[in-house]
Each structure stands twice: as C-alpha cells, then as structure tokens.
C-alpha positions in Angstrom: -100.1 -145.9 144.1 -98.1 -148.8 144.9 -97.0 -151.5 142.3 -99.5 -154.6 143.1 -102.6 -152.3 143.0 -101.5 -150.8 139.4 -101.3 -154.0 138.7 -104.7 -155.2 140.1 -106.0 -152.5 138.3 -104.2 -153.2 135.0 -105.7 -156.7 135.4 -109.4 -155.4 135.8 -108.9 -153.2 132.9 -108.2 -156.1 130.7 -110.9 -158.2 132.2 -113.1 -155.8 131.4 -112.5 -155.2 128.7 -113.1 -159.1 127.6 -116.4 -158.7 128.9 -117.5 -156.7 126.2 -115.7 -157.8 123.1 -115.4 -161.8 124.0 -119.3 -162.1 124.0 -119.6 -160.1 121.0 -117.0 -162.1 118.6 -118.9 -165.4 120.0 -122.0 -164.0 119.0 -121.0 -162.8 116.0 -119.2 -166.6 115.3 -123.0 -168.4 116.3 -125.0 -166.0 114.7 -122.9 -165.6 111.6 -125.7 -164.9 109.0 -127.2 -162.9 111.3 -124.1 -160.4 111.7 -123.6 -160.3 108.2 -127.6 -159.2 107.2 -127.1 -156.6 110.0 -123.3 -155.4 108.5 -125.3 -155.6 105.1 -128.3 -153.2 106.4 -125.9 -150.4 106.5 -124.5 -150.7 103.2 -121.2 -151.5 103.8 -119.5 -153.9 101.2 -118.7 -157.4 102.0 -120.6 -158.1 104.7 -119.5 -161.8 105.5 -115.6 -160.9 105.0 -116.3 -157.9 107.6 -118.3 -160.1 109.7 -115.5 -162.8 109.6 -112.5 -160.0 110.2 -115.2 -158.5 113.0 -114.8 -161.9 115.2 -111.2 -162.4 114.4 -110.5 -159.2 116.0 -113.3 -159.3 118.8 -112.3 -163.1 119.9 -108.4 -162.9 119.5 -108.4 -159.2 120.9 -110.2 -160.6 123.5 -107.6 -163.8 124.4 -104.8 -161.3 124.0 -105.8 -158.8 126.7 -106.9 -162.0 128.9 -103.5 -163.3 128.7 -101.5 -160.2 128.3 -100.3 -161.1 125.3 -99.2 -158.7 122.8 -101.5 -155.9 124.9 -100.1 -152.6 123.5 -101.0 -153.8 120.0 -104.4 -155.8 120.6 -105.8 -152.7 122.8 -104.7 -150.5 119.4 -106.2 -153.0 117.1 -109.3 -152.8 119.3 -109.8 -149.5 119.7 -109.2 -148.7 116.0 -112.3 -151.4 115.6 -114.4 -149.8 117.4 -113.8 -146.6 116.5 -114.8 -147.2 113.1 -117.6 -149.7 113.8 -119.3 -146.8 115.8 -119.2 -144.5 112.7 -121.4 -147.4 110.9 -123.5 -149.1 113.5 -124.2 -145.9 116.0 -124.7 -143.1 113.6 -126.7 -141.2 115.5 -126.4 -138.4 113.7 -128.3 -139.9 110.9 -131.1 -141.9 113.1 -134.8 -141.5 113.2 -135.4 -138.9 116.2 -137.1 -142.0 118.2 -133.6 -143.9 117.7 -131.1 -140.7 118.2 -131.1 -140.7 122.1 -129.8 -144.6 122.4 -127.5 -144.5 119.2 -125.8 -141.4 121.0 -125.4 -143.0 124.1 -124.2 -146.4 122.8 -121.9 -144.0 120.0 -120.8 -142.1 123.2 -119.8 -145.5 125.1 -118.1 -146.5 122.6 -116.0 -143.6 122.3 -115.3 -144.2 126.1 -114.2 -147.5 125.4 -111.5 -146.2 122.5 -110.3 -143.8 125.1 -109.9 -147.2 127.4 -107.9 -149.2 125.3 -105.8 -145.7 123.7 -104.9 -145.8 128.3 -104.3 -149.5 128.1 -102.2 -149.2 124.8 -99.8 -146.2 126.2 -99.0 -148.0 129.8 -99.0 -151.7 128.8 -100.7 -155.3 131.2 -98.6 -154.6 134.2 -96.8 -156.9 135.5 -99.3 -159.7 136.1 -98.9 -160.8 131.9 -97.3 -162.9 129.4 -95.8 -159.1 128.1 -93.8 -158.8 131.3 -92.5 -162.2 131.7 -91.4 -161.5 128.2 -89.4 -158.4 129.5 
C-alpha cells in the first residue's frame, strides 16, 4: 500500500473516530445534569466529577486525533475510556432480557472501537499530522 493512501486512511481513522466521541463530550457539556443523573443511575460515585473528566476526555481526545496531536497517547486515553465506560453503561450481562440484545451489541461496538484506537495507538496519524511535522 503506497504512502498517501495509509495516510488517507490514517486520516479517516481519526475522523472517524471524532465522529463518535466529539458529539458525545458536547452532549455531555449541554446536557450536564442530565449526564450526571444517568452516571448516578448506575451507582458509580461522583457522578458530576466523572461526568466533567467524561467530556474532558471525549472533547480534547477528540481535538487531538483531529489535529494529530499527541495521537498515540489520546487514542490510549480513549480506548482505556471506553473500555471501562462499557463495563458500567453496557452491562449486558446484568440487563433485563428485553434490554440484553442492544446492551450487547452497543457493549460489543464498543469493544470494536478499543480495538480501533489500540491500531491507531501502535502505528501513529501518518504523515498528514501535527505528530509528524513534529518528527
């Protein structure tokens, strides 16, 4: 595979990935209340610091893989997030039968997505980011 389509590619993995976690810290930023009942509803302690430490990483994870900024660390940060957010909010282990089929599949995405940003993590932005102009 030549150079400028692993970098294309690199690119659209990054952009991508934005897709999903940019919305999601914005979200949790206008709906802030909201975010923290919901982290509350499943017991875990301090909901409005996890909440807050939730968007942090979701919106600044976000601008780092846009820019290709710091990319091995923000895709590790990331996928260490959502590892552990889908232990808590997609425990579909422990979900009303009627609820088990979409919590596994959404638990199951997720666990996609770690795998994702792990490949992202081990082989860096390419060449079409901040990281390599910093090289």
């Amino acid at each position: 595979m030549s150079n400028s389509v692993q970098d294309a590619l690199s690119l659209a993995a990054r952009i991508l990935f934005v897709a999903l976690f940019l919305p999601a810290g914005i979200g949790k930023l206008t709906g802030f209340d909201g975010t923290v009942g919901y982290i509350a509803s499943v017991g875990l302690p301090l909901p409005a610091v996890g909440a807050a430490l939730a968007l942090v990483v979701e919106i600044a994870g976000s601008l780092a893989l846009l820019a290709g900024y710091g990319t091995r660390i923000a895709a590790l940060v990331l996928a260490a997030f959502t590892l552990v957010a889908s232990f808590f909010f997609h425990a579909y282990w422990a979900a009303p039968a009627d609820q088990a089929y979409v919590a596994q599949l959404l638990f199951f995405k997720n666990i996609a997505v770690v795998g994702g940003l792990l490949a992202l993590a081990a082989h860096g932005a390419g060449r079409w980011s901040l990281d390599a102009r910093r090289a």
